[in-house]
Phi, psi and omega in degrees: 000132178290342229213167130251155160326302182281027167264344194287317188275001179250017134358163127294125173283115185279328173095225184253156178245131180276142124271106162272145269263323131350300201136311179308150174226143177256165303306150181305329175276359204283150161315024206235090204270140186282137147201149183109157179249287191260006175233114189263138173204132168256147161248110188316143147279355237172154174285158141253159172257042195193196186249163211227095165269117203250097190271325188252139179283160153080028199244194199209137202224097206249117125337326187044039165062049195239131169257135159245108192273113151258175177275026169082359182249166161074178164275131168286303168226130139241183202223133175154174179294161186230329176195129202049233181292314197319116173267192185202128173217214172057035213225105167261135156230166185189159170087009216224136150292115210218114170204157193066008170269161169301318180228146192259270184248128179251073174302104180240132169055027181224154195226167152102346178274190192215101169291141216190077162074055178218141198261123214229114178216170177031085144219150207266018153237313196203182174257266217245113198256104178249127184257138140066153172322139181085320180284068160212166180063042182224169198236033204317106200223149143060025187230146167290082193254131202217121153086355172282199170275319183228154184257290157223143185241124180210051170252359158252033173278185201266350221047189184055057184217140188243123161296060191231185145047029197280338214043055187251058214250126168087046191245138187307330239223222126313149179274290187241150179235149139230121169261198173061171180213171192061077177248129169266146190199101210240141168353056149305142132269093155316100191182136197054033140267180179266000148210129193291301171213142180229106185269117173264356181217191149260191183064040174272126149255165167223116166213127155063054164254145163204115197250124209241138129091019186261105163299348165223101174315312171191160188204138170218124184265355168227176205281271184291085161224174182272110173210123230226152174302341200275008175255153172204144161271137177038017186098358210252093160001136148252127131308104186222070209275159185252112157074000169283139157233167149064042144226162204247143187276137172286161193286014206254003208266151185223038192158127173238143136218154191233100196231102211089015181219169204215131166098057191230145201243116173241145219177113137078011196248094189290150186199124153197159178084088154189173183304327195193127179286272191237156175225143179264105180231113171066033177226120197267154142077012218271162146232167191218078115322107191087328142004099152234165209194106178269117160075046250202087172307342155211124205261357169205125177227148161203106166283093202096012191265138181205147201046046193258162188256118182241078205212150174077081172202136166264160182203103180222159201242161205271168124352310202272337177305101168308042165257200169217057184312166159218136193282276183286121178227143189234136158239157094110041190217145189255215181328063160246146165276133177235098209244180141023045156263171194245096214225120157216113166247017142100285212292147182307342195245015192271154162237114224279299156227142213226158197201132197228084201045049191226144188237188180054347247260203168202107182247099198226105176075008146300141214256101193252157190213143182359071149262162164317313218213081181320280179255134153260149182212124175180161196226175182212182162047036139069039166268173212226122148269112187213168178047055145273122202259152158207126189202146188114325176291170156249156200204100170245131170064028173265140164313306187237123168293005222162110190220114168319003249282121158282351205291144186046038179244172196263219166332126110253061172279111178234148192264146193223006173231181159257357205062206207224124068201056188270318205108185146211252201245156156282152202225024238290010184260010213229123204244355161254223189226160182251081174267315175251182182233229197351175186343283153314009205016076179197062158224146175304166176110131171262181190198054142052018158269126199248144182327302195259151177304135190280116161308148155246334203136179211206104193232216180208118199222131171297140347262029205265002182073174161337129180229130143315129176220133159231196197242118176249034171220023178332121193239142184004305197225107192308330203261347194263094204258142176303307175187170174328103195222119195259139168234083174293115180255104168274076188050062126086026177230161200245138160210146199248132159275119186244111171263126186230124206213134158263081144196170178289120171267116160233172182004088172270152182213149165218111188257114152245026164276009191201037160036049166224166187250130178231152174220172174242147173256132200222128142195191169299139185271142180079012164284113145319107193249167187206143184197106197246099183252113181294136173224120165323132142294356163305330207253312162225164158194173203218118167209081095181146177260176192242123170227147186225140153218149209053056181071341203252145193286135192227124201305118176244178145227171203257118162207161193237161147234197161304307185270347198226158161252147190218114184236143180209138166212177154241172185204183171217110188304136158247323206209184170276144172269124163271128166251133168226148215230127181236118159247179165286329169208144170223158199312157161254181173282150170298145188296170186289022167320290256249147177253120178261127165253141229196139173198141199236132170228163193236129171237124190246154217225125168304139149263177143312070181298137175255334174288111197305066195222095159340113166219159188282173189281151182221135164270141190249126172277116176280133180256151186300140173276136186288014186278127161220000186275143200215128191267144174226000000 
């Protein structure tokens, strides 16, 4: 380079410069020399000050490490039609320096080219711009892109378009947007933007990107692509598996997806700064577990999904962010669980959990805290989110706890308690008082539940007006839960357990190839314990059942009804008791047609102690559900 930038902006302003269709370049005096007959290539001699239109195919456009400077408006060079239909492709440029335009280099509607060893900077849309039908089958190879709004945007590109050996660092916006598919997306380097590679379709490969320091790393809006461990986030693998069944993702991992596959273990796995920490996609029978996931513009998203285990998992977004996180977001997905997370994004615009044309779902014992928006709910093209149970929760400290959208939506008839004296949510805005008790709350007593029913919202479904919708069992104390309450879901059938205890029940399991039900008993040693447990008969039934704890057979007593079995023993903790419950018949498996999935949660509910007695804290744990058959 000949020049500097200030020699450049007090330059003479040159305007725009042609190659024309011809050949010829207008105007004839500009730095720029012709050579060649039938392979034509021009070469700067000189910086320019203007802009560069590229009118003729097959030609070759070499900077010789020569700037094409602008005045912050316009393209520096484009490629693309000049009249009517006429395209123009096949145009390698290279070696040139593009700095101070909106757009640096514009490919509209042209194919066949080859960006090439070229340094593309401060320009306030993009470096490099693949536009429109035809912008395929081009070659972006070996150029530095530094300081722009996006380093390259090829998300309204055509795809069959090759990526590689790029530089895209320090850019405001995105580094690479890619649309379209059979995209090659080759040893990028990627690093300090504000989002790294954003894949908008399928049929993409990726191999050997490394996307460093990028606040959102990577995000992929589409399904099927080739993307392999040989991409990193931060030094970190992506996973991004296909068609897997029955494996736990290794712990290295830094970027998850899951797309189509059933009975996969995500566990124990720190992940933050990317478009979406793990994803679920078109994926069954799934845990997500244990987790923590940071900085995340979404941090567990699942679409199309059904019977995945979503529990334990922290999920936080920074403070300082003009962003719009979301800790969970479930679309167009059914009969999943969502337990015991921990969701504070923090930010006035975050959302804690968000449910999208989605049914059945189960929301439990989530702790969600100071989001814009503790729950969003909404459906569009006049589908239904609906039967959705949510109880357990805590809804602290939100701006809006709960937010409705109706708008084009179906059903969103949603249950906002478990009923009683199950409860329903904390409340933290909820303002009445607990004086009474039972079903109706009109019995003397409090039940650490409160008298009036909590407003939730309010939405609007055709041809019925406004529906009112509440939480009619609110509850008191976030930490204070009435008493143990377990829901084993069995082909898509629910039966509920109810364990009433002084003392802690944790990692409960339920086998049914061997009818048994087990829990561990935890308290202060030498307390007089007591444990009184309903079991559907629907779900076991025991004639005679057998209970043991530490193996050794232990004296119950027996009482029935039509529908329950209700066994109470006592004890005195020396030590912790493993407890197993043996019935005689249990519900059966479906035959071997039908591939049965089984997914189990465990809610483990603190009591209410009446007695001054110190016990220790227990992490209560979901034990592997013995289920491996996964419907698909």
């Amino acid at each position: 380079m000949t020049s500097t930038c200030s020699k450049q902006v007090s330059a003479e302003w040159m305007g725009t410069i042609y190659i024309r269709p011809d050949g010829s370049i207008d105007p004839p005096s500009v730095p720029i020399e012709r050579i060649g007959i039938f392979e034509i290539t021009y070469v700067f001699t000189d910086d320019i000050y203007g802009n560069l239109v590229i009118q003729r195919s097959n030609v070759t456009i070499d900077g010789s490490g020569f700037m094409l400077y602008g005045n912050g408006t316009g393209t520096g060079l484009y490629i693309g039609p000049y009249t009517g239909p006429t395209l123009v492709g096949n145009i390698t440029v290279k070696n040139l320096k593009i700095r101070n335009f909106e757009y640096g280099i514009y490919l509209k509607h042209s194919g066949n080219n080859k960006i090439i060893n070229n340094i593309v900077t401060n320009n306030s849309r993009s470096g490099i711009t693949l536009w429109g039908s035809g912008a395929s089958n081009n070659y972006i190879k070996n150029n530095t892109l530094t300081s722009n709004m996006h380093g390259i945007d090829a998300s309204l590109g055509w795809g069959d378009n090759n990526i590689l050996n790029n530089i895209i660092e320090d850019n405001e916006g995105k580094g690479l947007i890619i649309g379209g598919s059979n995209n090659n997306i080759l040893n990028n380097i990627i690093r300090n933007n504000e989002e790294g590679l954003v894949l908008l379709d399928d049929g993409n490969t990726l191999r050997n990107n490394t996307m460093v320091r990028n606040c959102f790393n990577f995000r992929a809006h589409g399904e099927i692509n080739d993307v392999d461990t040989s991409n990193t986030v931060d030094g970190k693998p992506i996973y991004y598996w296909i068609n897997k069944l029955d494996e736990i993702v290794p712990k290295d991992a830094g970027y998850v997806a899951l797309v189509n596959c059933g009975n996969i273990t995500v566990s124990n796995i720190k992940i933050r700064n990317n478009g979406e920490g793990i994803v679920l996609a078109s994926t069954q029978g799934s845990r997500i577990v244990n987790n923590t996931l940071m900085d995340n513009r979404v941090h567990i998203l699942c679409f199309g999904g059904s019977h995945n285990i979503i529990s334990d998992n922290l999920l936080i977004a920074p403070r300082t962010w003009q962003l719009s996180p979301v800790g969970i977001s479930i679309s167009s997905s059914d009969f999943n669980n969502i337990s015991r997370n921990i969701i504070d994004m923090h930010t006035a615009w975050g959302k804690g959990i968000t449910l999208r044309k989605s049914n059945h779902n189960y929301i439990v014992r989530n702790i969600i805290v100071d989001n814009n928006i503790g729950v969003h709910i909404s459906s569009e093209d006049w589908e239904d989110c609906k039967d959705n149970v949510f109880y357990h929760n805590a809804f602290i400290n939100n701006y809006k706890q709960v937010e409705i959208d109706s708008t084009d939506a179906g059903n969103l008839t949603n249950i906002w308690h478990g009923g009683y004296p199950r409860g329903g949510n904390y409340w933290s805005n909820y303002d009445g008082q607990d004086k009474y008790s039972g079903p109706n709350q009109d019995m003397p007593g409090s039940d650490r539940i409160g008298d009036v029913p909590y407003f939730v919202g309010e939405y609007w479904q055709h041809p019925y007006g406004y529906i009112k919708t509440y939480d009619l069992y609110p509850l008191m104390d976030p930490k204070t839960f009435p008493t143990h309450y377990i829901f084993v879901v069995w082909w898509e059938t629910d039966y509920y357990i109810n364990i009433w205890s002084n003392s802690v029940i944790t990692d409960f399991y339920f086998s049914q190839p061997t009818a048994t039900l087990s829990f561990t008993i935890m308290g202060e040693v030498g307390t007089d314990g007591c444990c009184n447990i309903s079991i559907p008969k629907a779900l076991m039934r025991g004639e005679p059942w057998t209970v043991k704890l530490n193996g050794t057979e232990w004296v119950y007593e027996l009482t029935e009804n039509k529908t329950h079995s209700f066994l109470y023993f006592t004890f005195t903790l020396a030590s912790i008791y493993e407890v197993t419950i043996e019935g005689t018949w249990v519900v059966p498996e479906f035959p071997s047609t039908i591939m049965l999935l089984g997914f189990l949660v465990l809610v483990t509910i603190p009591l209410v102690f009446m007695r001054k007695k110190r016990y220790r804290k227990i992490d209560h744990k979901l034990s592997n559900p013995p289920f491996k058959k996964i419907l698909l």
